[in-house]
C-alpha positions in Angstrom: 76.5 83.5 100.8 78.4 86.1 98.8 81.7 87.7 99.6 79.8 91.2 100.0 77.3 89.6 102.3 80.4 87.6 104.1 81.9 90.9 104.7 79.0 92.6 106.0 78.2 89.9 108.6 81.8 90.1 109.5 81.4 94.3 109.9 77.9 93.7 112.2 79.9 90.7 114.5 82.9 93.6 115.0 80.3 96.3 115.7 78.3 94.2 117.7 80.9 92.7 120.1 83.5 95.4 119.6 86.2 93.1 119.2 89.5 94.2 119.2 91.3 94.5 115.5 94.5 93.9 116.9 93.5 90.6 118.6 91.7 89.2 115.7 94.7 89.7 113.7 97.2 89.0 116.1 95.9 85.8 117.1 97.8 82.7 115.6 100.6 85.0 114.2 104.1 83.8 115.3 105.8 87.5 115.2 110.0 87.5 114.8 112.3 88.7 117.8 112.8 92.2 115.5 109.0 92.5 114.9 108.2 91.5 118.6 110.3 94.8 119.5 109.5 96.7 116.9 106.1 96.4 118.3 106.7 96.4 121.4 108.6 100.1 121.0 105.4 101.5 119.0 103.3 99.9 121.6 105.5 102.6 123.9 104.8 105.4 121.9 101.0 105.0 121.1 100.4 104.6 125.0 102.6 107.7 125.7 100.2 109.3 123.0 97.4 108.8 124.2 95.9 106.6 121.1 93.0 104.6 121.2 93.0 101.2 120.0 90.8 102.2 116.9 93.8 104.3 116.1 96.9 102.1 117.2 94.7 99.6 114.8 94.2 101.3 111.9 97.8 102.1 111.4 99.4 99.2 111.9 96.7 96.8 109.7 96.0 99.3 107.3 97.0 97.2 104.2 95.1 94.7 105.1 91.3 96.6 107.0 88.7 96.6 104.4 87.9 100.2 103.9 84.3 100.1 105.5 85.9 99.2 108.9 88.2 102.4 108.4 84.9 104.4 107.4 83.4 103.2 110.1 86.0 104.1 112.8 86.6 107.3 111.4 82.7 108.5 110.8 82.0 106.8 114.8 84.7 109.8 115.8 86.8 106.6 117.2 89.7 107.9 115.3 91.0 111.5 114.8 91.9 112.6 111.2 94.9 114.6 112.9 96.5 111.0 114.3 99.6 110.4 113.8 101.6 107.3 114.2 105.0 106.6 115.6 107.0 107.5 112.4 104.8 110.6 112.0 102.8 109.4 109.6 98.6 110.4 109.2 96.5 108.0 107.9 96.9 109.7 104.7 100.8 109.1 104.7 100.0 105.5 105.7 97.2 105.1 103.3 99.9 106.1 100.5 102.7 104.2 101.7 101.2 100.8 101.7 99.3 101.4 98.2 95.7 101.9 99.5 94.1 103.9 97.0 90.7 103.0 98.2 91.6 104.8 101.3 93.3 108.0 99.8 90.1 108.3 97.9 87.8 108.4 101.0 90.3 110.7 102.6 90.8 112.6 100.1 87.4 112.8 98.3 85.0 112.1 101.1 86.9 114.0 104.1 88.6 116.3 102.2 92.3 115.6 103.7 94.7 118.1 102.4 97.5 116.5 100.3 99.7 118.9 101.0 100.8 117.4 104.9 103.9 116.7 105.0 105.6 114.2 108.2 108.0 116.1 110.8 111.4 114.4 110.6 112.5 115.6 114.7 116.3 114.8 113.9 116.2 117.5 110.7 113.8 119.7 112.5 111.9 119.4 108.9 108.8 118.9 107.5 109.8 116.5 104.0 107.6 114.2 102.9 103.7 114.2 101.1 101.7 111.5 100.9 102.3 111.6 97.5 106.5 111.3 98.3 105.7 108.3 100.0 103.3 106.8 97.2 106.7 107.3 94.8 109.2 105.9 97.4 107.0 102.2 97.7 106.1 102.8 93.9 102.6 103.1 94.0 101.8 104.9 90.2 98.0 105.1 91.1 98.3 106.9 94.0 101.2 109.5 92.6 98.6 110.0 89.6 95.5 110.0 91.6 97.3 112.9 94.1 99.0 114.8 91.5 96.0 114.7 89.6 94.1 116.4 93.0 96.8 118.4 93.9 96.6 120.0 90.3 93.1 120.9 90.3 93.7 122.8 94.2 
């Protein structure tokens, strides 16, 4: 069995049983005392947000979901494009941030996500930072190319 039909049968098993992401990844993973809170204080804010699982799931493992399970979620409606996370963050940010360019293209390209968001820092009363600010900060080139390069043609 090849890895693309390994990771289709993997796609139907989630699908089929609706497992929950966090639980598959969580399981056997020995978190730190600072990650355990950490967690523990975004768990806080997600349920005080309202946020499905879908959601909750897709920020916190999204350098590691393969993009059709992010497809998926978002094309099943289980996931808002107008989510955002704990730090303010939309899945664009996030997608930028931990160097997914697979996932800024879908955004981006498919779903026509502006790149022009920018987070809400609440203790400047501001809104700073792109997607493409936060592909510079973690030093993903790729990404700053790939945005400028869209932004450009806007």
């Amino acid at each position: 069995m090849n890895m693309r039909n390994l990771r289709a049968f993997f796609i139907m098993v989630i699908n089929l049983f609706n497992f929950s992401l966090f639980g598959m990844q969580a399981e056997g993973v020995e978190f730190s005392d600072e990650n355990s809170y950490r967690i523990e204080q975004e768990d806080y804010f997600y349920q005080n947000q309202g946020l499905s699982d879908d959601a909750i799931n897709l920020f916190r493992y999204m350098s590691t979901l393969p993009l059709e399970i992010i497809q998926l979620r978002i094309r099943e409606g289980r996931v808002s494009l107008f989510v955002k996370d704990s730090e303010d963050f939309s899945l664009l940010h996030r997608a930028a941030a931990v160097g997914r360019l697979d996932v800024v293209i879908f955004l981006v390209n498919t779903l026509r996500v502006s790149t022009n968001l920018r987070d809400y820092v609440l203790a400047e009363d501001v809104y700073t930072h792109t997607a493409c600010d936060y592909a510079d900060i973690f030093r993903h080139q790729t990404i700053v190319d790939y945005l400028t390069a869209v932004s450009a043609e806007l």
